[in-house]
C-alpha positions as CSV (number, residue, x, y, z in Angstrom):
1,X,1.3,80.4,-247.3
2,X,-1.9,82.4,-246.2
3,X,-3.8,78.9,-245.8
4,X,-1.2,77.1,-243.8
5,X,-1.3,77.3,-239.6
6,X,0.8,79.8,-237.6
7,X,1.6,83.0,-237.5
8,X,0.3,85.5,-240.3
9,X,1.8,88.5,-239.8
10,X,5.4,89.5,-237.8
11,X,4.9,91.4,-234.5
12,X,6.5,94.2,-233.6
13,X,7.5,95.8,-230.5
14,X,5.6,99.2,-229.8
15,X,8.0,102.4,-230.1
16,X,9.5,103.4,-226.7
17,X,7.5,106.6,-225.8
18,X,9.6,109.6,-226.3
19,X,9.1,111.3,-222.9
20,X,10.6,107.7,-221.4
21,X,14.5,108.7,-221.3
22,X,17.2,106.6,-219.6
23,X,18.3,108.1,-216.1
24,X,21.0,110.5,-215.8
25,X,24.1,108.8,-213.4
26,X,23.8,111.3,-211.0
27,X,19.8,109.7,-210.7
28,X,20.7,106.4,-209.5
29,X,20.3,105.7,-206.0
30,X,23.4,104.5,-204.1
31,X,22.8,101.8,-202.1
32,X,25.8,100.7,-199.8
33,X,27.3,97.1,-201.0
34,X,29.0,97.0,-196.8
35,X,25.6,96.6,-195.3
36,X,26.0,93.6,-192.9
37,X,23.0,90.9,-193.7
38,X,21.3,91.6,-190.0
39,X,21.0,95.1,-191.8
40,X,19.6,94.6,-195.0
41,X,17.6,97.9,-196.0
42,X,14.8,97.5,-198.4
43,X,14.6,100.1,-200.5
44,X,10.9,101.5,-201.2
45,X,9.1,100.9,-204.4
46,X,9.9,104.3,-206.0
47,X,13.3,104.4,-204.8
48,X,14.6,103.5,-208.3
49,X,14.1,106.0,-211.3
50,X,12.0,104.0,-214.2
51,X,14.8,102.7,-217.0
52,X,17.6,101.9,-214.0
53,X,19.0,99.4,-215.9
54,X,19.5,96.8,-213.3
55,X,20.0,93.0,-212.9
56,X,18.3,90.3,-210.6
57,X,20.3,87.8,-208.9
58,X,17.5,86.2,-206.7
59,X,14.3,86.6,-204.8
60,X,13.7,85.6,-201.5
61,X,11.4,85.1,-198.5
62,X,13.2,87.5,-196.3
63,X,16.0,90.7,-196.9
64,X,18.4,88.9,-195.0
65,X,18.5,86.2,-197.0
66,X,18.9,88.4,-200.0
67,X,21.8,90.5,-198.7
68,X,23.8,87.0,-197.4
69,X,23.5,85.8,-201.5
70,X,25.2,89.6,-202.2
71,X,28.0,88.9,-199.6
72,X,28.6,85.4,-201.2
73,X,28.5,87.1,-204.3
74,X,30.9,89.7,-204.1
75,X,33.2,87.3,-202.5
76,X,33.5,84.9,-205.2
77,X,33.1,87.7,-208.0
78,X,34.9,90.4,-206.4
79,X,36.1,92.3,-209.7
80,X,33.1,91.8,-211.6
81,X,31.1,93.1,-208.4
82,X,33.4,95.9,-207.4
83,X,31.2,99.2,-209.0
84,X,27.9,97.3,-208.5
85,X,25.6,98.6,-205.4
86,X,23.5,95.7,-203.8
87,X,19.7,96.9,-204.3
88,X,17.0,94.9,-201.9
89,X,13.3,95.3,-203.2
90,X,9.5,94.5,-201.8
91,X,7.4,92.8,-204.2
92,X,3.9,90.7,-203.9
93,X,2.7,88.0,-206.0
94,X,-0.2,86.1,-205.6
95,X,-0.6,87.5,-201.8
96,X,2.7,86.7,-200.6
97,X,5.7,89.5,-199.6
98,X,9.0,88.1,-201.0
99,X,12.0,90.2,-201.5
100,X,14.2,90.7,-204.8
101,X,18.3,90.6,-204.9
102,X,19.0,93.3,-207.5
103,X,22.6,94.9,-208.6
104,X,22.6,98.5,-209.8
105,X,25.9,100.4,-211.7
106,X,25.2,99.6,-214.9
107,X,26.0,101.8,-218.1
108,X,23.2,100.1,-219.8
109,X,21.3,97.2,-221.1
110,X,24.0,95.9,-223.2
111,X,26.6,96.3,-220.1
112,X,23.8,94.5,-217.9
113,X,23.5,91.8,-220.3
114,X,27.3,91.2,-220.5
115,X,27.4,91.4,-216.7
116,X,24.7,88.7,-216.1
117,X,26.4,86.4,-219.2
118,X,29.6,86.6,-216.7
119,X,27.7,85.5,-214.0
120,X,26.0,82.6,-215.8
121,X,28.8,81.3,-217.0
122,X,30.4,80.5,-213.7
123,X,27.1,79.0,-212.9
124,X,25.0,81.9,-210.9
125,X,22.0,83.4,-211.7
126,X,21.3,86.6,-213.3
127,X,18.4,88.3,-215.3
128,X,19.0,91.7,-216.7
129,X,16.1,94.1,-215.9
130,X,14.9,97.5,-216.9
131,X,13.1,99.2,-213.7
132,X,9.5,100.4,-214.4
């Protein structure tokens, strides 16, 4: 087997550092879900502790095209939206500003990734993330 192509030895993940804990529910930031699109607050770069567990449902060019894919979400996905709070982001890539649709609320990765297989199912998009 040692002479034949491919991989020769199984990688692993590194070991999550120990000081690197999950966030304590009274550390997430609430972010009102009733903000009108004309209104859609960006929240700052270190606004979310790192190891939110979170969930992307877009990027866009502008906020307010971010928060009118949240108020079309929660109206076709009312229950499954109800505890979630709609999270706007900044990022850059390759020199150009564009703005990331995240949902916050979640217990944890595994309740992320059952919320986004919800999502996908009916045919919208969703990525579970961990925020760094």
């Amino acid at each position: 087997l040692a002479k034949l192509p491919g991989v020769k030895r199984s990688l692993r993940p590194v070991k999550r550092p120990a000081e690197l804990k999950a966030p304590a529910p009274e550390d997430v930031v609430e972010v009102s879900a009733q903000t009108a699109p004309a209104e859609a607050e960006v929240a700052r770069a270190g606004a979310v502790p790192a190891g939110t567990r979170l969930v992307q449902l877009g990027a866009f060019e502008t906020p307010e095209e971010a928060a009118t894919l949240w108020e079309r979400l929660t109206g076709d996905f009312d229950a499954l939206m109800a505890e979630k709070a709609r999270l706007i982001m900044e990022a850059e890539s390759g020199g150009k500003t564009f703005y990331r649709l995240r949902a916050q609320g979640f217990a944890d990765l595994s309740d992320a990734r059952r919320f986004c297989a919800a999502l996908v199912a009916e045919k919208a998009e969703c990525i579970p993330v961990v925020a760094r």
